[in-house]
Every structure is written in structure tokens, then in C-alpha cells.
C-alpha positions as CSV (number, residue, x, y, z in Angstrom):
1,X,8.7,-10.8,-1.0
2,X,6.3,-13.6,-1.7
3,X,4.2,-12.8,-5.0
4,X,0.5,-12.8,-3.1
5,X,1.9,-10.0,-0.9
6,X,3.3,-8.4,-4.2
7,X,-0.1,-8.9,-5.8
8,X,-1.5,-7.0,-2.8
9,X,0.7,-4.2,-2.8
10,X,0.2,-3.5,-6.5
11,X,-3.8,-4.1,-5.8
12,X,-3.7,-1.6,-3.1
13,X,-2.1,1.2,-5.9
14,X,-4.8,0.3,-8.1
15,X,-7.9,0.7,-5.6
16,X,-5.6,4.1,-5.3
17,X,-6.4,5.3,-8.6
18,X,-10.0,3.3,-9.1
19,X,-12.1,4.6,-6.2
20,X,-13.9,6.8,-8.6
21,X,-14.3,5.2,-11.6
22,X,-16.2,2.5,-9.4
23,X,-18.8,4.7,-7.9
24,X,-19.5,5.9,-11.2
25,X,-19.7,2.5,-12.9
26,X,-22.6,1.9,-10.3
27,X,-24.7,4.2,-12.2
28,X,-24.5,2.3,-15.8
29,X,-26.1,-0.3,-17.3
30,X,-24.6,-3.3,-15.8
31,X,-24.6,-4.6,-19.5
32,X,-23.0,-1.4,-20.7
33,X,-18.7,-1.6,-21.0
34,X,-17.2,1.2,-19.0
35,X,-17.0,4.2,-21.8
36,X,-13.6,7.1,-21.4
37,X,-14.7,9.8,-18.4
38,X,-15.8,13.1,-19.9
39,X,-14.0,15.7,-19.2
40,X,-15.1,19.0,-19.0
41,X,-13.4,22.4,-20.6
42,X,-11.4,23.4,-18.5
43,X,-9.5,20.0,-17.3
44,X,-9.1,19.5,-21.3
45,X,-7.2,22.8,-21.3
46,X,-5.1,22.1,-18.2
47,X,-4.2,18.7,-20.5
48,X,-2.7,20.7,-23.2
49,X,-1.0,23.1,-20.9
50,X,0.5,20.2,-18.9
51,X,1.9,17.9,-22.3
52,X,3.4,21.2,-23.6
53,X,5.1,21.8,-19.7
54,X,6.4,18.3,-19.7
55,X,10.2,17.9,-18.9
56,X,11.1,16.1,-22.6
57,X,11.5,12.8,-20.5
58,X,8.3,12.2,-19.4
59,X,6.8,13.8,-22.9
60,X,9.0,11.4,-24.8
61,X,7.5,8.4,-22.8
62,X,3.8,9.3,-23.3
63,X,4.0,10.6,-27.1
64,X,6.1,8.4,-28.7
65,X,7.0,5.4,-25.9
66,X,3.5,4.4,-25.1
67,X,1.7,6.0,-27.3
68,X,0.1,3.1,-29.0
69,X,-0.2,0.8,-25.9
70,X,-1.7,3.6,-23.1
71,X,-5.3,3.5,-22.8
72,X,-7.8,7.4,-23.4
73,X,-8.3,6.7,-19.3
74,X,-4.7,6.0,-18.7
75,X,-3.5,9.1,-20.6
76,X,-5.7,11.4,-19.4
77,X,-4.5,10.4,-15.7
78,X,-1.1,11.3,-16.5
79,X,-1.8,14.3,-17.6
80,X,-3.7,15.6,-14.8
81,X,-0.7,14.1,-12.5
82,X,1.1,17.8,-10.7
83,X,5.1,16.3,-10.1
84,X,7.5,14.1,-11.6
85,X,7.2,12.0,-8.4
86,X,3.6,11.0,-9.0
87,X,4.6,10.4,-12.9
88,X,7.4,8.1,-11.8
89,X,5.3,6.4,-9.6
90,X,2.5,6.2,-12.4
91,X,5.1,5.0,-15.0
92,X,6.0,2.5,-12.8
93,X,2.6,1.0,-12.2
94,X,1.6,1.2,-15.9
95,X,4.6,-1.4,-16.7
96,X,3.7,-3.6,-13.4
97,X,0.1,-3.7,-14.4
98,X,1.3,-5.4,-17.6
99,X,3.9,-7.8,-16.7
100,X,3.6,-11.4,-16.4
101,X,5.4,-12.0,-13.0
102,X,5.3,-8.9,-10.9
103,X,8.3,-10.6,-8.7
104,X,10.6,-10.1,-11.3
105,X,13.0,-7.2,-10.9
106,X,13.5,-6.9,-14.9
107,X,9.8,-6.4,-16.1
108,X,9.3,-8.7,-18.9
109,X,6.4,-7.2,-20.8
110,X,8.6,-3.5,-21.0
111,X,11.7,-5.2,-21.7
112,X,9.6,-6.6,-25.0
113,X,7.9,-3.4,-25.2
114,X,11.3,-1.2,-26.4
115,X,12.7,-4.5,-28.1
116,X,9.7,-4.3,-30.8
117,X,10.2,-0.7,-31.0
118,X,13.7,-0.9,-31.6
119,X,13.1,-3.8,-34.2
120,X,10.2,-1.8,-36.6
121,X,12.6,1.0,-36.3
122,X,15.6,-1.2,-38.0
123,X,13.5,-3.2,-40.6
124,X,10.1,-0.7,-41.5
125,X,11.7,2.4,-41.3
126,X,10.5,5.1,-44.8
127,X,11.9,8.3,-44.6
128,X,10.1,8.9,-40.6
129,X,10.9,6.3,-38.0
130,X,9.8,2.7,-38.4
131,X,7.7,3.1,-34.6
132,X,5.8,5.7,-36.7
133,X,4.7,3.8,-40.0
134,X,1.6,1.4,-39.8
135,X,3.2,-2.3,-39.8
136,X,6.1,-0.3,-37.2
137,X,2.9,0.5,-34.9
138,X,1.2,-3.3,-35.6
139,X,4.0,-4.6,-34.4
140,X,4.7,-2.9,-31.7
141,X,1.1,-3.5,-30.3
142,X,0.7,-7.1,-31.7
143,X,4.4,-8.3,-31.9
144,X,5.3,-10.5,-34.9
145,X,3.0,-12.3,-37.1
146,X,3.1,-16.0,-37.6
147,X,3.1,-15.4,-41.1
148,X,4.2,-13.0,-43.6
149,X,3.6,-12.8,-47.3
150,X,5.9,-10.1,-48.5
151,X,5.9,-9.1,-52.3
152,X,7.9,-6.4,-52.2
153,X,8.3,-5.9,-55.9
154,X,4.6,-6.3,-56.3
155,X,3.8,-8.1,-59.6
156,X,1.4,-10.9,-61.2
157,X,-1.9,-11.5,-58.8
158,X,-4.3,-14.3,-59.2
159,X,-7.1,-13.0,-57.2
160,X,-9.0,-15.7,-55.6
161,X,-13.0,-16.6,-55.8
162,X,-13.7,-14.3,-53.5
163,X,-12.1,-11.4,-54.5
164,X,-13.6,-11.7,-58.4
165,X,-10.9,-14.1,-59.8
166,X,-8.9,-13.0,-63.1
167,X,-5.0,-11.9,-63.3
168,X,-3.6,-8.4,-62.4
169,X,-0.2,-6.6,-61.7
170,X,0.0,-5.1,-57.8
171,X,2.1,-2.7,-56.2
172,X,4.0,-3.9,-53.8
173,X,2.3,-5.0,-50.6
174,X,2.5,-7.7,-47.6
175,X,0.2,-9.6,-46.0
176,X,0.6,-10.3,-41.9
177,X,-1.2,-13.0,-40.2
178,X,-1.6,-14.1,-36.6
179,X,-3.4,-16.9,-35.7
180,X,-4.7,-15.5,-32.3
181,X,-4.8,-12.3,-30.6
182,X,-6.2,-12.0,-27.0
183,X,-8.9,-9.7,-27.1
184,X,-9.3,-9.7,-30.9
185,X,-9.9,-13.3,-31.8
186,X,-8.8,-15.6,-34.4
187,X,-7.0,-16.1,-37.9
188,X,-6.5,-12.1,-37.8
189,X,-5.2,-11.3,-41.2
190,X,-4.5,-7.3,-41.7
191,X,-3.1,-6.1,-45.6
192,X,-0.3,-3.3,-46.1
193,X,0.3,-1.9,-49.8
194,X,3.1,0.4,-50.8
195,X,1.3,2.3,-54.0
196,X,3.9,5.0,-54.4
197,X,7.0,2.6,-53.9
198,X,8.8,4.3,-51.2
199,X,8.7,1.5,-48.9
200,X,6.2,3.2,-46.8
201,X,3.4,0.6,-46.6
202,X,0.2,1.5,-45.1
203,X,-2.6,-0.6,-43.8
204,X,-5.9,-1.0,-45.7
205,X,-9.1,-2.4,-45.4
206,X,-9.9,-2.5,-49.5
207,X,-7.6,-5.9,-51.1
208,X,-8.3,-3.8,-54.1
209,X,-6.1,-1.3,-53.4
210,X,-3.3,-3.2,-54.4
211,X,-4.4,-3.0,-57.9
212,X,-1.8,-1.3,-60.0
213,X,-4.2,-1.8,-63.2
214,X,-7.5,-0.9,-61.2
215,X,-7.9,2.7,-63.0
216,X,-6.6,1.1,-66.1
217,X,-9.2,0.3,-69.0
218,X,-9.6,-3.0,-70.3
219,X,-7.0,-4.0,-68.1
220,X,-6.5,-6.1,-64.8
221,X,-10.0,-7.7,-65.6
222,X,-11.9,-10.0,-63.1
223,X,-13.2,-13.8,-63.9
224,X,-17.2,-11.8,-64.7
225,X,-15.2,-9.0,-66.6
226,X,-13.4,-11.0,-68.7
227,X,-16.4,-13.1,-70.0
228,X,-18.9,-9.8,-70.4
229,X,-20.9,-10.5,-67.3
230,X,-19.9,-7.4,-65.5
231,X,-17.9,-4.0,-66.3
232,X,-14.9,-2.5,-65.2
233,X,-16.9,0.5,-63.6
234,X,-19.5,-1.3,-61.3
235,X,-16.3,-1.7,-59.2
236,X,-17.0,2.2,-58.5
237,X,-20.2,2.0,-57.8
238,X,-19.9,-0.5,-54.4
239,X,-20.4,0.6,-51.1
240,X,-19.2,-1.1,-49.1
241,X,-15.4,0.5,-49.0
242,X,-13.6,-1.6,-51.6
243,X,-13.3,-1.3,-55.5
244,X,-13.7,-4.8,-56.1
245,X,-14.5,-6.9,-58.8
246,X,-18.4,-8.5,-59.2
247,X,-17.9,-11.9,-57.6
248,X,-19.6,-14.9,-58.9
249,X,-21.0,-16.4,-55.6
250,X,-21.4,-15.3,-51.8
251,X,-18.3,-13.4,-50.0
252,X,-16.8,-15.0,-46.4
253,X,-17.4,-13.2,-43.5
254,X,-14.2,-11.7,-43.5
255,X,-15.1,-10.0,-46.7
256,X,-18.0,-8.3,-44.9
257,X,-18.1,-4.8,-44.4
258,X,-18.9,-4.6,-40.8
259,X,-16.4,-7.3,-39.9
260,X,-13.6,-5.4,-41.7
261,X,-14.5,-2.3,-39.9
262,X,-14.9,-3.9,-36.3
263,X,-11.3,-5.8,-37.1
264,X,-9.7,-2.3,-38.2
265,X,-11.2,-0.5,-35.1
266,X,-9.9,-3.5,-32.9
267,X,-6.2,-3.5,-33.9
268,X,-6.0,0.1,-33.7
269,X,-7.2,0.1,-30.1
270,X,-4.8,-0.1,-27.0
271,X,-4.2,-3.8,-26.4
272,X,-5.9,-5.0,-23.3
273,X,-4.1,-5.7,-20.0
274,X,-3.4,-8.8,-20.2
275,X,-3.0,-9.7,-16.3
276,X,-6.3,-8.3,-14.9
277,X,-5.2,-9.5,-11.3
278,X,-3.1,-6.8,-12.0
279,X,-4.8,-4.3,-13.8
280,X,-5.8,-1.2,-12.5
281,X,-9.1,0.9,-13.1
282,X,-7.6,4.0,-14.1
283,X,-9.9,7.1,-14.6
284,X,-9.0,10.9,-15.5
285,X,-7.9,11.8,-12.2
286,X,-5.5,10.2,-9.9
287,X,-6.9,9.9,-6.0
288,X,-3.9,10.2,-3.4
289,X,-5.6,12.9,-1.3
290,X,-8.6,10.6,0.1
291,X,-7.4,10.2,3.8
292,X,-4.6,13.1,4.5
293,X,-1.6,11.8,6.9
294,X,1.5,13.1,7.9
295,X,4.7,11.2,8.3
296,X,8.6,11.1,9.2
297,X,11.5,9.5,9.2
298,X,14.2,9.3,11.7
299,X,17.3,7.5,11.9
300,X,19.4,6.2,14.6
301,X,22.4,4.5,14.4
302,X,23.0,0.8,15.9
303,X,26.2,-0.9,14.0
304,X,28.3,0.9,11.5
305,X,26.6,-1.0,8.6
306,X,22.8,-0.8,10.5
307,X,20.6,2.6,10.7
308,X,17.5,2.0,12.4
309,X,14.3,3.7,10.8
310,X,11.4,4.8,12.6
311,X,8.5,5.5,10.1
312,X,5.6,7.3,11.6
313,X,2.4,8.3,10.3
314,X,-0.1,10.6,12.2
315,X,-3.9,10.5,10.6
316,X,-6.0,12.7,12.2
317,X,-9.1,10.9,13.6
318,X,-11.9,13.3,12.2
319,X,-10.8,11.8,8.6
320,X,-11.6,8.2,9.4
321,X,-14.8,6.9,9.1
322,X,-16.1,5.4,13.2
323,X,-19.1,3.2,13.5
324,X,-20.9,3.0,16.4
325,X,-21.9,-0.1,18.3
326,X,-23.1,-0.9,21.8
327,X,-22.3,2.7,23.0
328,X,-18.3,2.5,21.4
329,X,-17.5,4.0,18.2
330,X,-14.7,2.2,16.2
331,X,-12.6,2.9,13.3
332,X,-9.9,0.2,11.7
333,X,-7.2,1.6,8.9
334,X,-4.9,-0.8,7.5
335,X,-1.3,0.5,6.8
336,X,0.7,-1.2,4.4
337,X,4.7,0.1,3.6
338,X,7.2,-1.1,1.4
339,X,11.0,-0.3,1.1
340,X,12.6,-1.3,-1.9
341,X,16.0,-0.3,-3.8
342,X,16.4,2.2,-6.7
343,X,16.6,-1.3,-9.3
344,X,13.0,-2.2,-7.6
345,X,14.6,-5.1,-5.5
346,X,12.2,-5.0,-2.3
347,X,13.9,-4.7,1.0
348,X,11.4,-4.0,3.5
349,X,7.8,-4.5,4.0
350,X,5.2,-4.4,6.5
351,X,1.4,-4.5,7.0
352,X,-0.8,-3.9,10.1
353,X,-4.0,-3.1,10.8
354,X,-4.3,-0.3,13.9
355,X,-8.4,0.1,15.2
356,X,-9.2,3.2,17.3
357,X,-12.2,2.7,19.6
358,X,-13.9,5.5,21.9
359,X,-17.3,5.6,24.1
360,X,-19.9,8.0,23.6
361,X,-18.9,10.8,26.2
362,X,-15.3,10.9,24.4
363,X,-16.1,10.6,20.5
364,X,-16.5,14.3,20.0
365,X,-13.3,15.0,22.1
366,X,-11.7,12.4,20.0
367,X,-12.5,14.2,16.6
368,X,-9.9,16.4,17.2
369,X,-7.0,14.4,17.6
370,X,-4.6,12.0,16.1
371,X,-4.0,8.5,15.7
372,X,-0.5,7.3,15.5
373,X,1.2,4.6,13.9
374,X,5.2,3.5,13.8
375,X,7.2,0.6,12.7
376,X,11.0,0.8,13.1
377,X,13.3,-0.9,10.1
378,X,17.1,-1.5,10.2
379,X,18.0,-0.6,6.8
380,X,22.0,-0.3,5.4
381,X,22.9,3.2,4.3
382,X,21.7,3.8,1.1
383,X,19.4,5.4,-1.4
384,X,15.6,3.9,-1.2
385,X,12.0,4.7,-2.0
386,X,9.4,4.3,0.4
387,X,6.0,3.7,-0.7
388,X,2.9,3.7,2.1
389,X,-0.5,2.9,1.9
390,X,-3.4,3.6,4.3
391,X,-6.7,2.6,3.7
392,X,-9.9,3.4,6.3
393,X,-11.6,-0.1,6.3
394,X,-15.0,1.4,7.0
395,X,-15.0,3.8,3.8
396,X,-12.7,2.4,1.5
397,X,-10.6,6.1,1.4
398,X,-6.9,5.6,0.4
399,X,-3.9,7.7,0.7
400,X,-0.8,6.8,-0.6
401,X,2.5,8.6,-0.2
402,X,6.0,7.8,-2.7
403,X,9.0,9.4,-1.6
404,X,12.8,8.9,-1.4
405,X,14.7,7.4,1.1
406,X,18.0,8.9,1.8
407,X,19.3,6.3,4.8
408,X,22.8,8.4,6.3
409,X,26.0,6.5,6.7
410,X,27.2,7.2,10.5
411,X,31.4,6.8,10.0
412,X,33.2,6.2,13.2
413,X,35.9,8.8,12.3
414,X,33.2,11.5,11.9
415,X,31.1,13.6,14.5
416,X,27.7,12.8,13.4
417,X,24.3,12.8,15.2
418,X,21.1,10.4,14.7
419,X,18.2,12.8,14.4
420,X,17.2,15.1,17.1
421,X,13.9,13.6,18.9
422,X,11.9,16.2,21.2
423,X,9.9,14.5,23.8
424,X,7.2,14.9,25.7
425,X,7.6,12.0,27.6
426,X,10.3,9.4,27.8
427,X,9.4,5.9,29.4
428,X,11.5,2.6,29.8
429,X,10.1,-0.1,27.6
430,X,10.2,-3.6,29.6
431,X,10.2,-5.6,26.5
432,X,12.2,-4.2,23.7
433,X,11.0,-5.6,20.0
434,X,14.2,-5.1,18.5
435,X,16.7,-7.0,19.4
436,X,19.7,-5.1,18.1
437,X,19.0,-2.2,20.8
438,X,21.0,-2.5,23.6
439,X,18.8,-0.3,26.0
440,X,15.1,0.7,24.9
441,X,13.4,3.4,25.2
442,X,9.6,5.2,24.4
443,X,10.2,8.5,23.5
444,X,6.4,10.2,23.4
445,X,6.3,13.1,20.7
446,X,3.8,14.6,18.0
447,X,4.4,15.0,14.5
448,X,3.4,18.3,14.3
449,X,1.6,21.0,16.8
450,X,-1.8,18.8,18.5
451,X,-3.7,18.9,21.6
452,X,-2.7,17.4,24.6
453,X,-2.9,13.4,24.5
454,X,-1.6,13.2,20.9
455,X,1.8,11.4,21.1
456,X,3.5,8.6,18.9
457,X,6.0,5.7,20.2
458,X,9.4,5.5,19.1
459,X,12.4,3.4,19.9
460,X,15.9,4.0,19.9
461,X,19.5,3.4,21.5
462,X,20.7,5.5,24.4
């Protein structure tokens, strides 16, 4: 499948789970970044209910997995999501929104994902798993630094200008630079120090801290210190975070106190989707029920090696949205579907738009029915998912339906039967659109229990 109908499909799943997040975004301050939704009392507690219900998979995924890369909005989605099905099919959005070529059937940007975890699990793990220590979790939301300055024994420090000047011993500690990161900026330089020696470093936003002589008297002293222009104990008094020495001139801006605390807050944020043709809009509650259809398979043998598959969806008229002109009220939906393999190599798609249009004297009438929609797919026997997509033009309402595909093998030396069709109404169809079919037929049939006139179109082999 060709990457701009790709793009679409994977736009079409994010309008699915955006719709409300946009109508509230028209009430803000168009100046004003999109905040987390708010949610009330009693969706928190159904939250916590559902991550304690989790099957260990899908709790796995969330808590230790993602944990560090899923947005507040993203999260709270998944957690408000009722079956495993719409988790899959959320799981499997969250990795497409990210990757870098959406044609791919390996996704790059998950692939890198469990290759970083793996990695600060081998090299930063302290007595708890590396994913869980601070430069485990840096690199698993930055990747690797372009540089490294590693002291792991700690040792003799030369502080520079801007940290007071003078001689001191450390503990040990590292150093990690990158010199850009999307959504941060650049020459990004974050500090870890190991104080008790365990080889558990954490992160800090005070250089000071890696001061093995800083509560020490007389000891450790800065440039000022050492000539009797400042004492040991106005380091105690600053406060701006740090225990620092009294420098001699002005302090860079990275020294600043709100840059240190904007930079900290950035790292330790969800990095940004990198790919925003891709990215979705995700808000605290997942929208699937916005147009409600009903649909069916059937399957009909033609070769040993062929099944044909009518898929037919039945949306009942009162849930689109008409608009009247000239005396005709008109409606348009536009139904995209996909088949693709377990492995996410796409077999099958299609994509129509279907209008509906009735006169004044039979719009009311026409409330009450159903409008019908079927395309027919030869597919090999097999395991598949299906994935449609209906959106009503007029109103911008989705529904979306992910299900499994079980496509029967027909063997000659077995008795087996296509499925059972119950029509209304057969007629001969002139022009067949398959060509595989060696006599076509329409077989008229509802879905389910409607009033007279309500009928879909199906063809098959007799």
C-alpha cells in the first residue's frame, strides 16, 4: 500500500480519538498550549480500578514499557479503554504515531525503543533495574549522548570560573551531553553523582553536589575562599538550589536558576512525537461510538486457495447528519477498510464514498431505515485483522471497528458449506465485478431485523 494511503489510514485513527479534544481546544486561548483534560472523581477511580484489573501484559507495557515515553493524555486513554481489543489496537497506534516510515512492517522507532531499554538495563543497572535508575531513564527517553565524561572513582576537581574556581575531591559522577534534542534545544548538558558509591547515580541540578569536601571545614575551598574574600558558609545561605562557592564575575545562562529548572522539567517530560503528520490528538477518553454500524462477514469459496469476502456494513440513516438543498436532503459517509496480516503486512484495502439523498415527502420515512454498504475481497485462508472506518462528511462523527478475521479453508476432501445467506430477493446481475465468479448473483438481505426496503447487495458463486 502506497505511503499517502498509509498516512490516511493512520490519520483517519487519529481524528478517531481527537474529535473531542478539538472542540474543546476551540474554547482556549489560541496562544494557550493544550493543558492534560481534567478528569473528574469518579473516572480517576475507575483509572485505578482498571491498572489494578489489567491482564500483567498490558500492565507491563504501560508501567514499566512506556512509562517514560507515554504522554498524561495518552495514559489516561488507555486506561479508560474497556477490552484488550481496543488496547491492542491502541498499542498499535501509539508505536505507528512514532515511527519514521509508517510503510515499514518492523517499526523502527519501537524496535529502538526496547533496544535502549535492554542497553541501560546491561550497563546502569544498581541493585533495581537499569530502565529504573536516572541515566537508565535518560537514555531511554533521549538515547545516547554525544559525549560522556565518566569519573567513576570520583577524585581531584578543578572547578572552573563559573563555578568559584579552587581544587576539591568529588564523588564519583558523569557528565552526559547532547548537542541537540528536538523539542529541548541545544548543547543540553544534564550531571549524575554517585554520593554513596553504589553505583546508583542520580541526576542533579546543584554541580555542587559532587563535592565530597563540601561539609568539610577549611577544606575543598573556592578561588574567593581561599584568598579571604568569602566563607565557606555563604555557600549555605544561596537560593537559588545549589551550594556553590561565591564567584568572582557574572554566571552563564546555564548557571541560572530558572534555566536549570525549565531544562530539568523538559528532560523529564515525555518526548514529543516526532512525526506530527502522524501524531494523534489523544485526550482522556477514546471515541469509537460516534456513528454506531453493524457489520458481517461471509465467505464463499471460488478456488481451493481463494475465499471470497463480502464485508457489509449497515448504518442506520437517523445517525448521519442530511443537509437539505433545493427540496433533497443529502448525507455523504466515507468508508475506509483495511485487511492486513497478523505481522502488520497489508493485504487488502479499500475506500469509497457512498451519499444517500431523499426529497422532502420521504426524509422522515427515511429516518428510520438503513443504508448499506459492501465490498467483496478474495482473500487466502488465513488469520487477519480487519480494521474499518466510517466517517459522516457533514459532521465529522467516526466509528471505527478492529476485529479478527478468521478466513475458512474449504478442503475438497471435506463437506463443508460457505455461509448460509437468507434472501429476500435474489436477482441476476448483468455485469459481474468480479471476475473470478463464474455466475453472479444479487442476493438482497438485512443485517439484522428492519423495515421493509432495507436490503444490502451481495455477490457470490452458484
Amino acid at each position: 500500500m502506497s505511503r499517502v494511503v498509509r498516512a490516511l489510514f493512520v490519520w483517519t485513527f487519529s481524528v478517531a480519538i481527537a474529535v473531542p479534544s478539538l472542540f474543546a481546544q476551540q474554547t482556549q486561548d489560541p496562544g494557550t498550549p493544550p493543558g492534560p483534560q481534567k478528569l473528574d472523581k469518579e473516572t480517576k477511580r475507575k483509572m485505578r480500578r482498571t491498572l489494578k484489573e489489567l491482564d500483567s501484559a498490558y500492565r507491563q507495557w504501560l508501567t514499566e514499557d512506556v512509562t517514560y515515553i507515554i504522554s498524561p493524555d495518552e495514559r489516561n486513554a488507555f486506561l479508560q479503554l474497556d477490552t484488550n481489543e481496543e488496547r491492542e489496537q491502541f498499542i498499535e497506534q501509539f508505536w505507528l504515531r512514532r515511527s519514521s516510515n509508517p510503510d515499514l512492517p518492523e517499526n523502527d522507532f519501537k524496535e529502538e525503543h526496547y533496544r535502549r531499554i535492554a542497553y541501560a538495563n546491561e550497563h546502569y543497572a544498581s541493585g533495581i533495574p537499569g530502565w529504573k535508575t536516572d541515566r537508565g531513564r535518560m537514555y531511554i527517553m533521549w538515547g545516547p549522548p554525544d559525549e560522556i565524561e565518566s569519573h567513576p572513582t570520583g577524585g581531584t576537581y578543578d572547578r572552573p570560573m563559573e563555578e568559584g574556581g579552587g581544587s576539591t575531591s568529588t564523588y564519583p559522577w558523569e557528565t552526559w551531553r547532547w548537542r541537540y534534542l528536538e523539542g529541548i534545544g541545544e548543547n543540553i548538558i544534564l550531571e549524575f553523582v554517585d554520593p554513596s558509591g553504589s553505583g546508583e547515580y542520580h541526576m542533579t541540578m546543584d554541580p555542587s553536589e559532587k563535592d565530597a569536601l563540601l561539609h568539610v571545614p577549611g577544606a575543598g575551598l573556592s578561588l574567593m575562599e581561599s584568598m579571604g574574600m568569602a566563607s565557606k558558609t555563604d555557600r549555605f545561605t544561596r537560593s537559588d538550589g545549589t551550594n556553590l562557592p561565591t564567584t568572582m564575575g557574572g554566571q552563564p545562562a546555564s548557571m541560572n536558576e530558572f534555566n536549570r529548572l525549565e531544562l530539568y522539567a523538559k528532560v523529564n517530560k515525555p518526548p514529543e512525537v516526532k512525526f506530527k503528520d502522524l501524531e494523534a490528538v489523544v485526550t482522556s477518553r477514546i471515541v469509537r461510538d460516534q456513528v454506531h454500524f453493524n457489520w458481517r462477514t461471509d465467505y464463499l469459496k471460488v478456488t481451493n486457495d481463494t475465499v471470497l469476502v463480502p464485508v457489509t456494513i449497515q448504518i442506520p440513516n437517523s445517525q448521519l447528519s442530511f443537509q437539505s438543498k433545493d427540496g433533497i436532503h443529502s448525507a455523504t459517509m466515507n468508508i475506509f477498510g483495511r485487511v492486513s496480516t497478523l505481522t502488520g503486512r497489508v493485504v487488502q484495502t479499500f475506500e469509497d464514498p457512498v451519499s444517500k439523498d431523499f426529497p422532502d415527502s420521504l426524509f422522515q420515512q427515511s429516518l428510520k431505515l438503513q443504508s448499506i454498504y459492501q465490498k467483496a475481497i478474495p482473500l487466502r485462508p488465513g488469520l487477519y485483522r480487519l480494521d474499518l472506518v466510517i466517517k459522516d462528511v457533514q459532521s465529522g462523527n467516526i466509528g471505527v471497528v478492529n476485529t479478527r478475521l478468521q478466513v475458512p479453508r474449504y478442503d475438497d476432501d471435506k463437506l463443508d458449506a460457505s455461509s448460509l445467506i437468507l434472501a429476500d430477493q435474489i436477482e441476476r446481475v448483468r455485469d459481474s465485478s468480479c471476475s473470478v465468479l463464474r455466475k453472479s448473483v444479487r442476493v438482497l438481505k438485512a443485517i439484522s431485523q428492519l423495515p421493509t426496503g432495507s436490503a444490502f447487495t451481495c455477490r457470490f458463486i452458484t
